[in-house]
C-alpha positions as a LaTeX table, in Angstrom:
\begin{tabular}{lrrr}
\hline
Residue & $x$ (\AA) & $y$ (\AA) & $z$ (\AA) \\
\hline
Unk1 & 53.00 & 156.90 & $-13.46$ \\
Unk2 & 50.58 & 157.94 & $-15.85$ \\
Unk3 & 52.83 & 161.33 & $-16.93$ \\
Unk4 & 55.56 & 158.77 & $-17.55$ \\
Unk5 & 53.70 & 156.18 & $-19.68$ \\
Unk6 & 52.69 & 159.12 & $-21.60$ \\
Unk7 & 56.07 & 160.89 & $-21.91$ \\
Unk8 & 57.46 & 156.86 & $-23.17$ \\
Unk9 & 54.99 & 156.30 & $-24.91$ \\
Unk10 & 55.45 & 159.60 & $-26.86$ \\
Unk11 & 59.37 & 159.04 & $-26.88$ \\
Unk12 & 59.15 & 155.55 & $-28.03$ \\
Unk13 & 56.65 & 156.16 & $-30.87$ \\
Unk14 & 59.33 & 158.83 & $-32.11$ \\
Unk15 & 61.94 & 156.10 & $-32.57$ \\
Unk16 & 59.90 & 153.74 & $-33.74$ \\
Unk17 & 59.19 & 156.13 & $-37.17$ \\
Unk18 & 62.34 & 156.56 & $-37.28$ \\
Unk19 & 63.33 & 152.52 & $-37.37$ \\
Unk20 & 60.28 & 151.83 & $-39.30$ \\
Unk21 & 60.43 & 154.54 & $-41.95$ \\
Unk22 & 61.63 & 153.01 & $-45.31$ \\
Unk23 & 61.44 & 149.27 & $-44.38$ \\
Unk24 & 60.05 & 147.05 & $-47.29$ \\
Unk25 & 58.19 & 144.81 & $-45.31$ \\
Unk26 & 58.23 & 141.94 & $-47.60$ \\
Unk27 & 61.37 & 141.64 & $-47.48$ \\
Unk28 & 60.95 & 141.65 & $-43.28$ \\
Unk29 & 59.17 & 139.09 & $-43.62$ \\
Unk30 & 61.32 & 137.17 & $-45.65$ \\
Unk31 & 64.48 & 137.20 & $-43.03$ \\
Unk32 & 62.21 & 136.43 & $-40.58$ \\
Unk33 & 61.24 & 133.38 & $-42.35$ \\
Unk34 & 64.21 & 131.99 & $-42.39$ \\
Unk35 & 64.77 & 131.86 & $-39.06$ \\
Unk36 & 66.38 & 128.87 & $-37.72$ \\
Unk37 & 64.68 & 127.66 & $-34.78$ \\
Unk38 & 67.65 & 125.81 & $-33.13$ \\
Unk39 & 69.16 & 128.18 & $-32.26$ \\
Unk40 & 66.76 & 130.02 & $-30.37$ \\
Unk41 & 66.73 & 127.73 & $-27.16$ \\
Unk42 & 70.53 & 128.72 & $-26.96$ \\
Unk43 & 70.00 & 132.44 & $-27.19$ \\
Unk44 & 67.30 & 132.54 & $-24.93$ \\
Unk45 & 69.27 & 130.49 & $-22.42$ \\
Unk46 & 72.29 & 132.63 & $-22.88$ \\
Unk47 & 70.31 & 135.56 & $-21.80$ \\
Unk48 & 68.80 & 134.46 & $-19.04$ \\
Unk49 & 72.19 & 133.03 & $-17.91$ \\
Unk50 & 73.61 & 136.83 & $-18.70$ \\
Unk51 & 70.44 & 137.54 & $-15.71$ \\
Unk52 & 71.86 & 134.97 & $-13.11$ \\
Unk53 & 75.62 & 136.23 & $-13.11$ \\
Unk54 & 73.96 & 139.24 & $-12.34$ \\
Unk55 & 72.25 & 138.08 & $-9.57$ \\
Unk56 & 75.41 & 136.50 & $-8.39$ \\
Unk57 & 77.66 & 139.90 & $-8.70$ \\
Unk58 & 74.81 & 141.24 & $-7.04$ \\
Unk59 & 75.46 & 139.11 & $-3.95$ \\
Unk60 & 79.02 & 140.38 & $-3.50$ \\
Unk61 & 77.24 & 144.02 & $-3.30$ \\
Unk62 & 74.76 & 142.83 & $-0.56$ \\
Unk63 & 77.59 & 141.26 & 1.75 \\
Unk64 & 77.59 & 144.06 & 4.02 \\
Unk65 & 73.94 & 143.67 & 4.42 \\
Unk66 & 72.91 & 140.35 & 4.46 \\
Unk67 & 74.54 & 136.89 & 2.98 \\
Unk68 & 71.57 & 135.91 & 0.45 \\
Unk69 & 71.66 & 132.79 & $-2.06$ \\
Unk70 & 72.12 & 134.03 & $-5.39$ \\
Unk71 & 68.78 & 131.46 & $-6.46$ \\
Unk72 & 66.99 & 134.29 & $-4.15$ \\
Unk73 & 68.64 & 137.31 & $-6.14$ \\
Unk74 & 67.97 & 135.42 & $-9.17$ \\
Unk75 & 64.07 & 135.74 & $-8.55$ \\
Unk76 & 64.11 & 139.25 & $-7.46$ \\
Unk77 & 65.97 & 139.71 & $-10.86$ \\
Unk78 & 63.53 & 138.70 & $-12.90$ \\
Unk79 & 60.69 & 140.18 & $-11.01$ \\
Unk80 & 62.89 & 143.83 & $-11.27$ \\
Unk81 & 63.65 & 142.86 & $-14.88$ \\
Unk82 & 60.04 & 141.45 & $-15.91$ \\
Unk83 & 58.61 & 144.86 & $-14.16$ \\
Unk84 & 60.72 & 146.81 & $-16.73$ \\
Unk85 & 59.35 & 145.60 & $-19.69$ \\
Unk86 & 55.57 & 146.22 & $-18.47$ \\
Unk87 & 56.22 & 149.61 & $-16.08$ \\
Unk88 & 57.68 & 152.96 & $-17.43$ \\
Unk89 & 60.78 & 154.93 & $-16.46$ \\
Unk90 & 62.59 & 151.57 & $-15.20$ \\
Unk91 & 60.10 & 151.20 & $-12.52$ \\
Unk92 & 61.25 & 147.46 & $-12.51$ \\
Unk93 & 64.83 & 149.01 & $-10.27$ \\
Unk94 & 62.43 & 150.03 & $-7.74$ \\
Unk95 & 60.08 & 146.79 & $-7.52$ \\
Unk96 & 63.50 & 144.71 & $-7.69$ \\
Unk97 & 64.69 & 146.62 & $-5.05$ \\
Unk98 & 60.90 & 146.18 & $-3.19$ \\
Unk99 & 60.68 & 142.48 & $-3.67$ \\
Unk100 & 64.30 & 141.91 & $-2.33$ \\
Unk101 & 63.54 & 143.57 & 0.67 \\
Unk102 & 59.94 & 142.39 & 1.56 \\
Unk103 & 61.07 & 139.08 & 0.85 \\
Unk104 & 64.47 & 139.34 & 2.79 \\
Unk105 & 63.16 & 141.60 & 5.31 \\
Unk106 & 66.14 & 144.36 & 4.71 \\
Unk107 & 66.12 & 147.50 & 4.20 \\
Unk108 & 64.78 & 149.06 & 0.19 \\
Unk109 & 66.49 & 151.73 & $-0.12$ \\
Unk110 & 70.01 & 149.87 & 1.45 \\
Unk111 & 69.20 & 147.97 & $-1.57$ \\
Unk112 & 67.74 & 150.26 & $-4.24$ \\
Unk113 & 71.33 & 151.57 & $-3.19$ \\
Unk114 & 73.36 & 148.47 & $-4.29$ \\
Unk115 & 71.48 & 148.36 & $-7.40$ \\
Unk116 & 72.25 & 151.94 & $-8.43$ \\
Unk117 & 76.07 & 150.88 & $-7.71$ \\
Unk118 & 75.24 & 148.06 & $-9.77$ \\
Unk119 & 74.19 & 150.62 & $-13.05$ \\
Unk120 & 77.41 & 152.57 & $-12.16$ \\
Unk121 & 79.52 & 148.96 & $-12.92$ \\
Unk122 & 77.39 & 148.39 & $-15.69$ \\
Unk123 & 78.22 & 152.19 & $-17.34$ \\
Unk124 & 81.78 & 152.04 & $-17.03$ \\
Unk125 & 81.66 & 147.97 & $-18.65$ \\
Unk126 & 79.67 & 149.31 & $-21.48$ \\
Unk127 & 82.18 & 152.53 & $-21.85$ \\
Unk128 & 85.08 & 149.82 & $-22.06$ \\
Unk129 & 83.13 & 147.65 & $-25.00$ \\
Unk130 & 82.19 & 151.29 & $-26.61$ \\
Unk131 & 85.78 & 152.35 & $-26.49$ \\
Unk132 & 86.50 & 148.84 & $-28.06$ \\
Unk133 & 83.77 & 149.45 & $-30.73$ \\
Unk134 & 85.34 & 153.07 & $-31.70$ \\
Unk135 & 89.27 & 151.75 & $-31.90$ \\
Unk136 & 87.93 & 148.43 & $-34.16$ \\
Unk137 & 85.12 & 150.74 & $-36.26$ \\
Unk138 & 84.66 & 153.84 & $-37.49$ \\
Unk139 & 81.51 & 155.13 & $-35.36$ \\
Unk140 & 79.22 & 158.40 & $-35.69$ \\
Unk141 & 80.94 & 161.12 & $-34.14$ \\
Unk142 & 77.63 & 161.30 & $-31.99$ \\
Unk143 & 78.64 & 157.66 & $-30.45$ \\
Unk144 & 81.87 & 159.73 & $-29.30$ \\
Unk145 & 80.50 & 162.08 & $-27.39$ \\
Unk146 & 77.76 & 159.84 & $-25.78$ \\
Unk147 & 81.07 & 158.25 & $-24.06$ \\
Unk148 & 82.17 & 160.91 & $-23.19$ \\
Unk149 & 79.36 & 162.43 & $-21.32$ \\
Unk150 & 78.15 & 158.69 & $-20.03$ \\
Unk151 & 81.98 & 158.67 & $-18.45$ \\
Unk152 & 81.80 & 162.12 & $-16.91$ \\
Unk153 & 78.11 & 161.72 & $-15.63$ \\
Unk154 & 79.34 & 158.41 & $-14.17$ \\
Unk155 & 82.52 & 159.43 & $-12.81$ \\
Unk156 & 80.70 & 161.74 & $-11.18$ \\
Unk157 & 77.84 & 159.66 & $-9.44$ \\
Unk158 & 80.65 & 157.13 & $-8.47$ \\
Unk159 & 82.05 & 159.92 & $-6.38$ \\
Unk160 & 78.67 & 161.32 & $-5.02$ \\
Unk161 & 78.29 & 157.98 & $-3.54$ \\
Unk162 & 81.62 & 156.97 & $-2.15$ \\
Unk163 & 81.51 & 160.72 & $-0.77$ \\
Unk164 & 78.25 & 159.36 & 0.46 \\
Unk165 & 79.94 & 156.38 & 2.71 \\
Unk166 & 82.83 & 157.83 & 3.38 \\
Unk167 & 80.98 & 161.13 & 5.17 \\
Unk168 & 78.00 & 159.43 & 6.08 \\
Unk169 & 77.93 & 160.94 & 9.86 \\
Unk170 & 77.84 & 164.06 & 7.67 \\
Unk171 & 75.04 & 163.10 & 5.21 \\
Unk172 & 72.96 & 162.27 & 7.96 \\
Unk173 & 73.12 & 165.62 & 10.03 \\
Unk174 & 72.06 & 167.53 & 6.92 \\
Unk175 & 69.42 & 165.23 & 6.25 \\
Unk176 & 68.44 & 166.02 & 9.88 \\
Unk177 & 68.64 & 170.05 & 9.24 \\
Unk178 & 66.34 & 169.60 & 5.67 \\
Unk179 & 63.46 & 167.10 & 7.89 \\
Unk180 & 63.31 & 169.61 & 10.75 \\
Unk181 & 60.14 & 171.24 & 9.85 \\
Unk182 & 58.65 & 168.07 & 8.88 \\
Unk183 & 56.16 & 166.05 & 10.91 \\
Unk184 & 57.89 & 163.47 & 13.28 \\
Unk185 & 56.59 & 160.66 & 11.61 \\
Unk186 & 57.90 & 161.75 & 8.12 \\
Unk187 & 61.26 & 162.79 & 9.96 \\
Unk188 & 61.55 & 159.51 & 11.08 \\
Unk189 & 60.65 & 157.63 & 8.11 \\
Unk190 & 63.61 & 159.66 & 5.81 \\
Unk191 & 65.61 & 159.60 & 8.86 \\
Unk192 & 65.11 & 155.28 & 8.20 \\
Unk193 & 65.68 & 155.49 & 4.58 \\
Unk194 & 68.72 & 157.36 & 5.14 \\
Unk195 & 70.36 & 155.07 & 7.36 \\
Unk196 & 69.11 & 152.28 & 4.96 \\
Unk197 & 70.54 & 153.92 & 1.55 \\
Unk198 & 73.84 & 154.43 & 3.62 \\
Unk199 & 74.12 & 150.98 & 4.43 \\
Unk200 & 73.86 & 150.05 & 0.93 \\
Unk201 & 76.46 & 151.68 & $-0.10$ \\
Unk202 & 79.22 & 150.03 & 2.72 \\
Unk203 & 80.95 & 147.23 & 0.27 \\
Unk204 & 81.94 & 149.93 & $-2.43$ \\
Unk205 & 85.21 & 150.33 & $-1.27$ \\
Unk206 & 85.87 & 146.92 & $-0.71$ \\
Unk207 & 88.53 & 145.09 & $-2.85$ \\
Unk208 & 87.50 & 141.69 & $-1.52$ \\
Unk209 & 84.20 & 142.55 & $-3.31$ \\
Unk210 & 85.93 & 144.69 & $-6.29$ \\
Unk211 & 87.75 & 141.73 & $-7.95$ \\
Unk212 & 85.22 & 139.62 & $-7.91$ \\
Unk213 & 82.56 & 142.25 & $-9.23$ \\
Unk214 & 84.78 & 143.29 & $-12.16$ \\
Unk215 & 85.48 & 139.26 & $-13.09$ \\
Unk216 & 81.69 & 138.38 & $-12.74$ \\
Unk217 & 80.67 & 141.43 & $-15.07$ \\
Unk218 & 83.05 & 139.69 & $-18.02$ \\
Unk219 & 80.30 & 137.11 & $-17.28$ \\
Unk220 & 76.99 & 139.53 & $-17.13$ \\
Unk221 & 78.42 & 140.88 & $-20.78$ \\
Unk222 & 79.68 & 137.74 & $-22.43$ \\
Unk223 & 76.63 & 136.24 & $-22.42$ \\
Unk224 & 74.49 & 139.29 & $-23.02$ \\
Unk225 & 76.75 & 139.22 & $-26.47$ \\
Unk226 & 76.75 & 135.65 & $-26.93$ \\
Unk227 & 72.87 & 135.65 & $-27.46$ \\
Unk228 & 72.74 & 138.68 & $-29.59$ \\
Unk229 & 75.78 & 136.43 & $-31.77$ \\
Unk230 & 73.10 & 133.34 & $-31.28$ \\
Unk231 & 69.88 & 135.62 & $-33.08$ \\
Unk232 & 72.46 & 136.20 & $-36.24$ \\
Unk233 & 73.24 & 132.90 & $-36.53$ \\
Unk234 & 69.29 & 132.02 & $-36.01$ \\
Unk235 & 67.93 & 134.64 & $-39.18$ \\
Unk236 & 71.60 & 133.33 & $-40.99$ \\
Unk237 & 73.08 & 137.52 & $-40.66$ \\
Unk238 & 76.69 & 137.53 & $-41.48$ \\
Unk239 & 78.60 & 140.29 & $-39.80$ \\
Unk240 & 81.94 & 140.44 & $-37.87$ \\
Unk241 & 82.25 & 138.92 & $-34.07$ \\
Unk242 & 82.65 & 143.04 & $-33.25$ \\
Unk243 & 78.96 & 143.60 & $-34.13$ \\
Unk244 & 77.55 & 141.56 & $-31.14$ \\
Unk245 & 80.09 & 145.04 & $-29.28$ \\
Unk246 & 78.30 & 147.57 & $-30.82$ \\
Unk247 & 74.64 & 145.88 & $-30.78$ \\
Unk248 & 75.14 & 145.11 & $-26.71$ \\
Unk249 & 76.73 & 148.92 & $-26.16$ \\
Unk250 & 74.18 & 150.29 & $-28.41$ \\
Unk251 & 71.20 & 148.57 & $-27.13$ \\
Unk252 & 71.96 & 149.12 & $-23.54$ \\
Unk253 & 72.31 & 152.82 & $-24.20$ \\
Unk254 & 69.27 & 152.63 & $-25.84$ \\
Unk255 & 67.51 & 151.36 & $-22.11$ \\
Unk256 & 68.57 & 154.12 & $-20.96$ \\
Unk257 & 66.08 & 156.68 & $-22.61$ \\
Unk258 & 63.00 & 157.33 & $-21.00$ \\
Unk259 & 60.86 & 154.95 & $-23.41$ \\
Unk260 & 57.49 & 153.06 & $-22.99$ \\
Unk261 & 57.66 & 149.65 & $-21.47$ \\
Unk262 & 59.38 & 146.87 & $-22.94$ \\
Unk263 & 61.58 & 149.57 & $-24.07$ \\
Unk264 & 59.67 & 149.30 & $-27.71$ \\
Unk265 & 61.23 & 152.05 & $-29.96$ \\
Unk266 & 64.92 & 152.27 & $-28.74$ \\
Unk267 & 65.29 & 148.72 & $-29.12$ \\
Unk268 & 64.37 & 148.99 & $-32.52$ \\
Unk269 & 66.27 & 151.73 & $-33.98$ \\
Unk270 & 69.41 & 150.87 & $-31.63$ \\
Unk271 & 69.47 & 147.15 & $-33.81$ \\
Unk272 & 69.17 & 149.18 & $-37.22$ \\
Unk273 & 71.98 & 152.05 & $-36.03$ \\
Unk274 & 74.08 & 148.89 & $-34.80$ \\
Unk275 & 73.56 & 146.75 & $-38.15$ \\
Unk276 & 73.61 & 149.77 & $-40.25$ \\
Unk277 & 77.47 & 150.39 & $-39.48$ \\
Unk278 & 77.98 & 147.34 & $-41.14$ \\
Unk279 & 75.99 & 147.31 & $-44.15$ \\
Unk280 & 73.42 & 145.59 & $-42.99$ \\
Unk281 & 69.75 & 147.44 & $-44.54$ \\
Unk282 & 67.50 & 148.56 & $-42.39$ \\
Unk283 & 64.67 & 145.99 & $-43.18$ \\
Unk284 & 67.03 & 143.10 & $-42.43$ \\
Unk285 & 68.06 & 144.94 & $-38.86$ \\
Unk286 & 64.40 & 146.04 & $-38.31$ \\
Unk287 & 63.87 & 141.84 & $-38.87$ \\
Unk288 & 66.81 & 140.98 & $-35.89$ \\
Unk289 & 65.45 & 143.81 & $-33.64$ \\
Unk290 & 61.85 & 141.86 & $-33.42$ \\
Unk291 & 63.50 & 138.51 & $-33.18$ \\
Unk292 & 66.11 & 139.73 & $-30.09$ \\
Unk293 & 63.58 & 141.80 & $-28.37$ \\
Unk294 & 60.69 & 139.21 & $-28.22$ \\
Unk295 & 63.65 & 136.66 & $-26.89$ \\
Unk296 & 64.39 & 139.16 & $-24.35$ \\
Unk297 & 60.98 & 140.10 & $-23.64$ \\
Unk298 & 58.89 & 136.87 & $-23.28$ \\
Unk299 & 61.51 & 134.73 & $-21.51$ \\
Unk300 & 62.19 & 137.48 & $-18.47$ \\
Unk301 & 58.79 & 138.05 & $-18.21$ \\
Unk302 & 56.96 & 135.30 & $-18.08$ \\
Unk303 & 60.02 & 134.31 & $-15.36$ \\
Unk304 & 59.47 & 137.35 & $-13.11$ \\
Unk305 & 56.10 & 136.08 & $-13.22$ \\
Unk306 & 56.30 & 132.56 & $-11.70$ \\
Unk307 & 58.95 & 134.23 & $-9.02$ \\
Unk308 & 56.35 & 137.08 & $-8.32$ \\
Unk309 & 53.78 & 134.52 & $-7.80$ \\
Unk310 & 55.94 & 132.68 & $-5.56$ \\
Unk311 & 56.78 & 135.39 & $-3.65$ \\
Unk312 & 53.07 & 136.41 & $-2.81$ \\
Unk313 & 53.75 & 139.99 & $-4.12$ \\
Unk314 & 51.55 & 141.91 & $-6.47$ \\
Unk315 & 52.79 & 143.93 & $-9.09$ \\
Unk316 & 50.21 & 146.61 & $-8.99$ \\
Unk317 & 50.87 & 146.97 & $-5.02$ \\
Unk318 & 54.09 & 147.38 & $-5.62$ \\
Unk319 & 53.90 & 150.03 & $-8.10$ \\
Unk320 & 51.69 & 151.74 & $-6.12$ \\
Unk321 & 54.09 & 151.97 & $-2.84$ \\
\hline
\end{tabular}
C-alpha cells in the first residue's frame, strides 16, 4: 500500500501544478466568497442520493446471490466510497466488496465481481454522456481518443467476463491446472474464490436485471449532474446545462487515474479542463473544484463512517486482509 500512496501521491501532486499554476488567488477567494449557502444542502443531498440509486442497481446485480435491502447496500456504499477518499488505488472497491460480504456472510470475490460489472455499466454510461459532450461541443481531440480506447478496453472486459460465465466449467479446470503445484490449502482457498468470482458474475446476462440496470443508471447520473448544476448555482457560475456533461464525464475519468486519496489532483484539473471549454478562467474553476470536491468528500465520508462503526468493522483490518 505504501508503493501506491507513493506512486498517487506523486501522480496527484503532478496535476495539482498543473491546476494550480497561474491561479490569482485573490480572485479564488473572491468566488468562493460568494458562495451561496442554500444551495449547498441540495447538492450535497443530490449526491448522496446519486450513492443510493447505486446501491439499489446494485441489488439487481446481487439477485443471483442473495436478495439484500438496498438500506444494507447503501451502507456498504459508503463504507467502499468513504474508503476511497482515504485509501490509494481505489482500495475502497475492495473494502466495499469486504464489508458486504462479512456483513452478509457471502462470498467477496462473488461480489468484488458484481462491482467490477458495476464499473463496466458505469464506462459505457459515461461513453454515452462523452459522445453527447463531443456532438454538442467542440472537445480536445485528446477527449476523442480517450473514448475510444475507454470503449475498446471496455468492450473488451465485458466479453472477458461473460466468456467468464458462459465457460465457467472451463475457467475452473484451468484454474485447477495453474494451483497444482500449490499447497492444498492455497489450492483450496483460489479454488473458493474462483467459484465465488463466478457466481458473481451469473445475472449478467439477464434481461430481467438488464432493463432495470440501464433505467436505474439514468438515476446514478442524473443526480451525480444535478449536484455538480447545484455548486454553479451555489458560487453564481453561468454556463450551459451541457457543462454539468462534460464536468460529470470529465471528473469520473479523472477517478480513474491512479491518484492519492480523495482523488486530490485529478479532481482539480478535471473541473478547470471541464470549465475551461467554456470560458470559464482557471481561478474561477480552480474555486468550483474545492467547493464540489469538499461536498463530495466530507458528506461520503463522514457517512461510511457511522455505517463502518455500525458494522463493527475496522478500516485498517480491512486494508490489511
Amino acid at each position: 500500500m505504501k508503493r501506491n500512496l507513493i506512486i498517487g501521491s506523486i501522480i496527484s501532486a503532478f496535476f495539482l501544478y498543473l491546476a494550480l499554476r497561474g491561479i490569482d488567488w485573490s480572485l479564488l477567494w473572491r468566488v468562493l466568497g460568494r458562495t451561496r449557502l442554500v444551495y449547498l444542502l441540495p447538492a450535497v443531498a443530490a449526491g448522496l442520493f446519486s450513492h443510493y440509486f447505486r446501491s439499489y442497481r446494485w441489488r439487481f446485480m446481487l439477485l443471483q446471490i442473495k436478495p439484500i435491502p438496498t438500506s444494507r447496500l447503501f451502507a456498504a456504499t459508503m463504507i467502499g466510497f468513504m474508503a476511497n477518499n482515504l485509501l490509494p488505488a481505489r482500495l475502497g472497491e475492495i473494502v466495499r466488496a469486504y464489508a458486504l460480504g462479512s456483513r452478509e456472510q457471502i462470498s467477496r470475490t462473488a461480489s468484488f465481481a458484481t462491482i467490477v460489472y458495476e464499473r463496466i455499466i458505469d464506462v459505457f454510461s459515461l461513453l454515452v454522456l462523452l459522445w453527447i459532450l463531443l456532438i454538442k461541443v467542440p472537445g480536445p481531440e485528446w477527449m476523442r481518443k480517450t473514448a475510444v480506447w475507454l470503449l475498446a478496453a471496455n468492450v473488451l472486459l465485458m466479453v472477458a467476463m461473460l466468456a467468464m460465465e458462459r465457460y465457467r466449467g472451463l475457467v475452473t479446470r484451468v484454474v485447477e491446472k495453474v494451483v497444482r503445484p500449490l499447497r492444498k490449502t492455497t489450492q483450496e482457498r483460489i479454488h473458493q474464490a474462483t467459484r465465488g468470482y463466478l457466481g458473481g458474475l451469473s445475472g449478467m446476462t439477464r434481461v430481467k436485471t438488464l432493463i432495470p440496470i440501464a433505467l436505474t443508471s439514468i438515476l446514478v447520473w442524473g443526480f451525480a449532474m444535478l449536484g455538480i448544476y447545484l455548486c454553479f448555482a451555489a458560487l453564481d457560475i453561468h454556463v450551459p446545462t451541457i457543462a454539468t456533461v462534460a464536468l460529470v464525464v470529465l471528473v469520473a475519468m479523472g477517478s480513474m487515474i491512479p491518484s492519492a486519496p480523495a482523488f486530490l489532483g485529478t479532481t482539480q484539473y478535471a473541473c478547470v479542463v471541464g470549465l475551461g471549454l467554456f470560458g470559464i478562467g482557471k481561478s474561477e474553476a480552480l474555486a468550483y473544484s474545492i467547493l464540489y470536491h469538499a461536498l463530495q468528500f466530507v458528506p461520503v465520508t463522514a457517512l461510511g463512517f457511522y455505517y463502518l462503526s455500525k458494522s463493527k468493522l475496522r478500516l485498517r483490518e480491512i486494508s490489511r486482509r
